[in-house]
C-alpha positions in Angstrom: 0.0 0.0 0.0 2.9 2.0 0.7 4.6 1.8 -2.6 1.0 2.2 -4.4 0.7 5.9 -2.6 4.5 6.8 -3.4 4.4 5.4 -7.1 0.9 7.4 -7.1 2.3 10.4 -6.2 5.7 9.9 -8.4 3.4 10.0 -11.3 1.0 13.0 -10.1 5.0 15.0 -9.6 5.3 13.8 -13.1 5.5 16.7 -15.6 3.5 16.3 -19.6 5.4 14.9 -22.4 5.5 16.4 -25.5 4.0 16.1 -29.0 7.1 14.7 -30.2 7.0 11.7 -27.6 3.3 11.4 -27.3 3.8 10.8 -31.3 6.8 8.4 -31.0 4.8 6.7 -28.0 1.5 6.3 -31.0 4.0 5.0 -33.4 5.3 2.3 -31.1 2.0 1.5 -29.8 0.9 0.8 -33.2 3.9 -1.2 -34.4 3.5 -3.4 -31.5 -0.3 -3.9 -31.5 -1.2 -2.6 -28.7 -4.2 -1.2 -28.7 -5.2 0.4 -25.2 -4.0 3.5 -24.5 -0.9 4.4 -22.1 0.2 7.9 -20.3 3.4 9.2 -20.9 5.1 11.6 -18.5 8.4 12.6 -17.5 9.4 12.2 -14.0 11.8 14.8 -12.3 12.3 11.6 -9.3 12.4 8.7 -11.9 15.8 7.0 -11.9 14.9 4.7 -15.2 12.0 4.4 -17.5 9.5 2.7 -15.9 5.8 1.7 -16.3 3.2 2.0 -13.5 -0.5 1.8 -13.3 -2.5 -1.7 -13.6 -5.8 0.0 -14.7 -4.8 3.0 -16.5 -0.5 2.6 -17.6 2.2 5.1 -17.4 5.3 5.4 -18.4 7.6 7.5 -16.6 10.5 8.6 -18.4 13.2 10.7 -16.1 13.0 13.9 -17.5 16.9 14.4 -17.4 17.2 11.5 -19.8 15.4 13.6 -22.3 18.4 15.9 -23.8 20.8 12.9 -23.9 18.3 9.7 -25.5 18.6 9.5 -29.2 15.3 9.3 -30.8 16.0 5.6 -31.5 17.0 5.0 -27.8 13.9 6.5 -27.1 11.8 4.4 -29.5 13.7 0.9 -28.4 13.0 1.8 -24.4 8.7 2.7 -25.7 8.8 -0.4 -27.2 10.2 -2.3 -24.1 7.6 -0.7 -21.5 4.7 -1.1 -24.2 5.8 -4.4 -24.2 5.5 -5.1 -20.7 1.7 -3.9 -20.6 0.8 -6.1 -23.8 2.2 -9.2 -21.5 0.2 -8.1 -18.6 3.8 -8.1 -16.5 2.2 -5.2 -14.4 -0.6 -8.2 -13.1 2.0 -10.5 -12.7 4.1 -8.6 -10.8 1.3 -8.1 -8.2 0.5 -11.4 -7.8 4.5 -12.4 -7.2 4.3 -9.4 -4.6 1.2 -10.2 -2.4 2.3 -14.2 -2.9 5.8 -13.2 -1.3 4.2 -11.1 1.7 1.7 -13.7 2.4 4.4 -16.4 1.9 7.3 -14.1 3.1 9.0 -17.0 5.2 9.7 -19.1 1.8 12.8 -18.9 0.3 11.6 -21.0 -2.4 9.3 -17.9 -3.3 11.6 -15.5 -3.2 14.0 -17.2 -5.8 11.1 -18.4 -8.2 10.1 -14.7 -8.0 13.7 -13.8 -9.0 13.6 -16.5 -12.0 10.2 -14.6 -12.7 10.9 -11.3 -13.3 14.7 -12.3 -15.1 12.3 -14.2 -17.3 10.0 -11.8 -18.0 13.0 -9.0 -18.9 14.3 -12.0 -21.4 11.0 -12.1 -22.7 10.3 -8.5 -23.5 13.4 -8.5 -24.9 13.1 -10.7 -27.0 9.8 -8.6 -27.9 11.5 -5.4 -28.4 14.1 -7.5 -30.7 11.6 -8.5 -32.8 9.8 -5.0 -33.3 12.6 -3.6 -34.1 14.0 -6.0 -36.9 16.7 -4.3 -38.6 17.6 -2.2 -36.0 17.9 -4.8 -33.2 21.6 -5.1 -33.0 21.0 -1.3 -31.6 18.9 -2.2 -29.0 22.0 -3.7 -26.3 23.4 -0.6 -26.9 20.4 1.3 -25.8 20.1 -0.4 -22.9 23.6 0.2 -21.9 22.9 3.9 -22.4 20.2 4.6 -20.4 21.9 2.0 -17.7 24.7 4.6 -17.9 22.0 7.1 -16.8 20.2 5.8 -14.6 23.2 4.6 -12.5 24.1 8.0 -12.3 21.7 8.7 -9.6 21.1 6.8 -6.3 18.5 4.7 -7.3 15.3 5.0 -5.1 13.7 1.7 -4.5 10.5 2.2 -6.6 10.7 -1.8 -7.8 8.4 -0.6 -10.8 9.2 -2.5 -14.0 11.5 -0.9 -16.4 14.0 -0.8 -18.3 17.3 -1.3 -15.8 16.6 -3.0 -12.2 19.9 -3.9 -11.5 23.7 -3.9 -13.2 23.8 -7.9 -12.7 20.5 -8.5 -14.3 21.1 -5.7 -16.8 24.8 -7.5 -17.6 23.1 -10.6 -17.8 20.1 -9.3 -20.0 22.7 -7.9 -22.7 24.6 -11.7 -22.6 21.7 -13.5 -23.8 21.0 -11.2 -26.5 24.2 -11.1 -27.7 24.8 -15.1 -27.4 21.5 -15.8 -29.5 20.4 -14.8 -32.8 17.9 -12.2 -33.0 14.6 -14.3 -32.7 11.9 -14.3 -35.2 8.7 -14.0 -32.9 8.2 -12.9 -29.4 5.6 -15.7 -28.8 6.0 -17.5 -25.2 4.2 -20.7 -24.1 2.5 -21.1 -21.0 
């Protein structure tokens, strides 16, 4: 409840993106099919891009990461939080949360919650990858950008799902993509 009220107000502190962004935000939206729409803000507090809200989605970009993301960094990290949403990850990561304060005492939980949430960053990957087809050789080196950023800061512990959690799962992220091929579909089984 805590972290509801603080992510709550993160996003109320949260100033308007622009046209520019609101368009790139359509653009990806479309090119990944998803069809509901998502709020877009930029968050003075934010130390990564990050998307919060199970009923009505945001995506909080930090607002200094603005002057320093190329548009394509920008388009590759839309693509990764809109992908996120289409999985339902935001529902997901809610149930792992109240199943590990109910079952707090289970350490079983707490690493199959950890395999969780390194397997869904693998899988959105893998997403973003596809949508961006030609360009996805680009897209390690996007994340390593805005890792470089958001490391700048003391991160805050928002645990929201974005982009960069940590620089061991981030490190580990970037060596899967670049030990596989680029895969064809983003399609994952039960």
């Amino acid at each position: 409840a805590q972290r509801a009220f603080f992510v709550r107000g993160l996003v109320a502190q949260a100033g308007e993106a622009d046209s520019a962004m609101l368009d790139a935000l359509d653009h990806c939206r479309a090119h990944i099919g998803l069809r509901r729409a998502v709020g877009l803000r930029l968050s003075p507090n934010a130390t990564s891009p990050a998307v919060c809200g199970l009923l009505r989605p945001v995506i909080l970009v930090p607002s200094n990461f603005m002057p320093r993301l190329e548009p394509a960094d920008l388009h590759a990290v839309l693509l990764h939080e809109l992908a996120h949403i289409k999985r339902g990850d935001l529902w997901a990561n809610l149930a792992q949360t109240l199943l590990q304060i109910v079952y707090f005492y289970n350490p079983l939980l707490w690493l199959a919650n950890a395999m969780i949430r390194r397997t869904r960053e693998q899988a959105v990957d893998e997403a973003v990858l596809v949508a961006m087809g030609q360009k996805a050789q680009q897209y390690p080196e996007t994340l390593l950008s805005v890792a470089r950023l958001a490391f700048r800061r003391p991160a805050l512990s928002l645990r929201l799902i974005g982009v960069v959690e940590s620089k061991g799962a981030l490190s580990g992220r970037i060596r899967h993509m670049l030990g596989r091929p680029v895969p064809k579909s983003a399609k994952i089984g039960t």
